[in-house]
C-alpha positions as a Markdown table, in Angstrom:
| # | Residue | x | y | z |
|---|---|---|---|---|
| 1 | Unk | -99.4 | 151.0 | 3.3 |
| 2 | Unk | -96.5 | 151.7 | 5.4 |
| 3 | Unk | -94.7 | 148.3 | 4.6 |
| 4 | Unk | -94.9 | 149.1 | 1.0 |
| 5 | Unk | -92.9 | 152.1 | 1.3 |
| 6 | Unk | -89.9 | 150.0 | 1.3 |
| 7 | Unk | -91.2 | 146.8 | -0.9 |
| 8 | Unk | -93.4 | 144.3 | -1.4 |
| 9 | Unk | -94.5 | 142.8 | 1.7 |
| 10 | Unk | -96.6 | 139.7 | 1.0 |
| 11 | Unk | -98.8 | 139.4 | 4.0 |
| 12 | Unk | -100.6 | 136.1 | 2.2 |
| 13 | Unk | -97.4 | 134.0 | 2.2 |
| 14 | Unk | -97.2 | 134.7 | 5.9 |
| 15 | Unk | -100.6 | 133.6 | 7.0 |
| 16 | Unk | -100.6 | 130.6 | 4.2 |
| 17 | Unk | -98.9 | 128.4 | 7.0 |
| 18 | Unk | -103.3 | 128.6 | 8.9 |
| 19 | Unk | -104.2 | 127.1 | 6.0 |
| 20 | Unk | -103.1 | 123.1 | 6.3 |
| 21 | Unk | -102.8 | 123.5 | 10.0 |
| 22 | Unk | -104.8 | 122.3 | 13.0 |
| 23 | Unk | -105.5 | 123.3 | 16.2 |
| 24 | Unk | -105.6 | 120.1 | 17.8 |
| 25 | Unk | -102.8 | 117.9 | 15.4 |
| 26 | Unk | -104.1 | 114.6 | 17.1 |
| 27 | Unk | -106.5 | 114.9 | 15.7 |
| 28 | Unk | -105.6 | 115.2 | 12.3 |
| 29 | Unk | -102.9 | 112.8 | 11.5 |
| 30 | Unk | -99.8 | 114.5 | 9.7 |
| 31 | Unk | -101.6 | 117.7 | 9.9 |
| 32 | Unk | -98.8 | 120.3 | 12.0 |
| 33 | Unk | -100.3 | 122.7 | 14.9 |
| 34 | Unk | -101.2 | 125.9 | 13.6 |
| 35 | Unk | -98.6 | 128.7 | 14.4 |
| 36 | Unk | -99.5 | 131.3 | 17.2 |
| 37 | Unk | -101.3 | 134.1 | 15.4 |
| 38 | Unk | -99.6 | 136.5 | 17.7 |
| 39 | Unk | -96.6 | 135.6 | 17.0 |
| 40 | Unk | -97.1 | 136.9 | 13.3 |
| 41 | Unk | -97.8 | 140.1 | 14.3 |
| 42 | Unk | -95.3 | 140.5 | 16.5 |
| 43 | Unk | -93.0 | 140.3 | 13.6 |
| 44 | Unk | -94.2 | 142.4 | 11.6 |
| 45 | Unk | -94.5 | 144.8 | 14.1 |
| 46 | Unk | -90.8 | 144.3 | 14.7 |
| 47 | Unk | -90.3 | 144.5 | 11.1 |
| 48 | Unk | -91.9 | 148.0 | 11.0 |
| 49 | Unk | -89.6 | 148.9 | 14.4 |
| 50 | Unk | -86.6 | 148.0 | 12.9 |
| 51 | Unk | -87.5 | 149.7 | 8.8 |
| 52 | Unk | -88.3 | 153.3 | 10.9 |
| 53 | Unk | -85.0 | 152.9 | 13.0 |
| 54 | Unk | -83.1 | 152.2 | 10.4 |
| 55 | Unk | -84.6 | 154.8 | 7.7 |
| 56 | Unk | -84.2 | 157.3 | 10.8 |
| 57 | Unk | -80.3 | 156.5 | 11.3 |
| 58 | Unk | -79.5 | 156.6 | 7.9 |
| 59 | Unk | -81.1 | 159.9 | 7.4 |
| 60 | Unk | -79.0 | 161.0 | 10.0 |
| 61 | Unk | -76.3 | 159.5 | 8.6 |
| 62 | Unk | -76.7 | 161.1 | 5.4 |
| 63 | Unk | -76.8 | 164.7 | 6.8 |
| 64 | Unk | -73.7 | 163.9 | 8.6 |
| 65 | Unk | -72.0 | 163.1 | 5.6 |
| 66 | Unk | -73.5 | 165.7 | 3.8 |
| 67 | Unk | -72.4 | 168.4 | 6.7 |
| 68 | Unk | -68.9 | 167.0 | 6.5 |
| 69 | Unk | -68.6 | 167.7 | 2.7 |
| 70 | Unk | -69.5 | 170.7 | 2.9 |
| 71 | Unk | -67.1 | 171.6 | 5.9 |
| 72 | Unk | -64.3 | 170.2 | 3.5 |
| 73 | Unk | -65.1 | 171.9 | 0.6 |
| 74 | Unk | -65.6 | 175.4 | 2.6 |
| 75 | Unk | -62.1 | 175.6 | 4.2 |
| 76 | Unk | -60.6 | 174.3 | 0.0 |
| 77 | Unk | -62.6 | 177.6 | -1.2 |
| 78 | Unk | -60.7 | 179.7 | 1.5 |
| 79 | Unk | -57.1 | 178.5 | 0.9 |
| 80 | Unk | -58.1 | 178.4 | -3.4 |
| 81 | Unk | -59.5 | 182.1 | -3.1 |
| 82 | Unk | -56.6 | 183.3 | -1.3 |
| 83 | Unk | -54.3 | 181.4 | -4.1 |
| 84 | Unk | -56.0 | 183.4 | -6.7 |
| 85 | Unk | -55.8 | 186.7 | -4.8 |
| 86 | Unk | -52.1 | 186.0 | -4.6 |
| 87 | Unk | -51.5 | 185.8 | -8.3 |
| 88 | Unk | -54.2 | 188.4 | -9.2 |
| 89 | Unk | -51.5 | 190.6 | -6.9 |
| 90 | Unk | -48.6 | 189.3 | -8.4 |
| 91 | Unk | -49.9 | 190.0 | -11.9 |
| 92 | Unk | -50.5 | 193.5 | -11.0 |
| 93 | Unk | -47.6 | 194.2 | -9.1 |
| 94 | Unk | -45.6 | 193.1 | -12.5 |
| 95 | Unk | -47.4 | 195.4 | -15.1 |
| 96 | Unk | -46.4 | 198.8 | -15.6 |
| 97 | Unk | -48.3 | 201.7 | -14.0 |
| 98 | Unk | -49.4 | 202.8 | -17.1 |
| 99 | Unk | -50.9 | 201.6 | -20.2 |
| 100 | Unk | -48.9 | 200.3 | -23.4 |
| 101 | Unk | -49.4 | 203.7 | -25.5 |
| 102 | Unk | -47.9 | 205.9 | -22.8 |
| 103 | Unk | -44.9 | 204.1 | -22.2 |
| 104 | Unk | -41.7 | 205.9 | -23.7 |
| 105 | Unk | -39.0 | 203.6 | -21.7 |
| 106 | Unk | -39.8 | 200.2 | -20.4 |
């Protein structure tokens, strides 16, 4: 189940090669020796080494990335909110003090 996580895995294909083998290929003329059965499995095991190392790094990889965006996009929202503030000032410090119906002279 955990090899299918990440695709199709087909285990048949990989132990088709016992099929027309021999153990002992003098016997059996054109017949090759059977592959070691260990061998196999010690692919697949490194197969399953190498899909969880790999899933684990680009996890972390992806946080990184993520942390980094973030860390951007906070010290933007700092200098853009003290951009606004300065023209929200500058607004107000060019309006009158009072409002439009009290205003004899402007």
């Amino acid at each position: 189940p955990y090899l299918q996580i990440f695709g199709q895995i087909p285990l048949d294909e990989i132990d088709e090669a016992r099929v027309n083998c021999s153990v002992h290929p003098l016997l059996l003329e054109g017949s090759p020796s059977c592959p070691n059965l260990y061998a196999n499995w010690l692919v697949i095991l490194l197969l399953v080494t190498f899909l969880l190392v790999t899933n684990v790094l680009l996890m972390n990889l992806l946080i990184a990335m993520f942390s980094y965006t973030f860390q951007v996009v906070q010290g933007n929202a700092d200098m853009f909110w003290k951009f606004q503030r300065y023209h929200l000032i500058v607004e107000y410090h060019e309006r009158p003090a009072l409002a439009p119906p009290f205003i004899l002279l402007s």
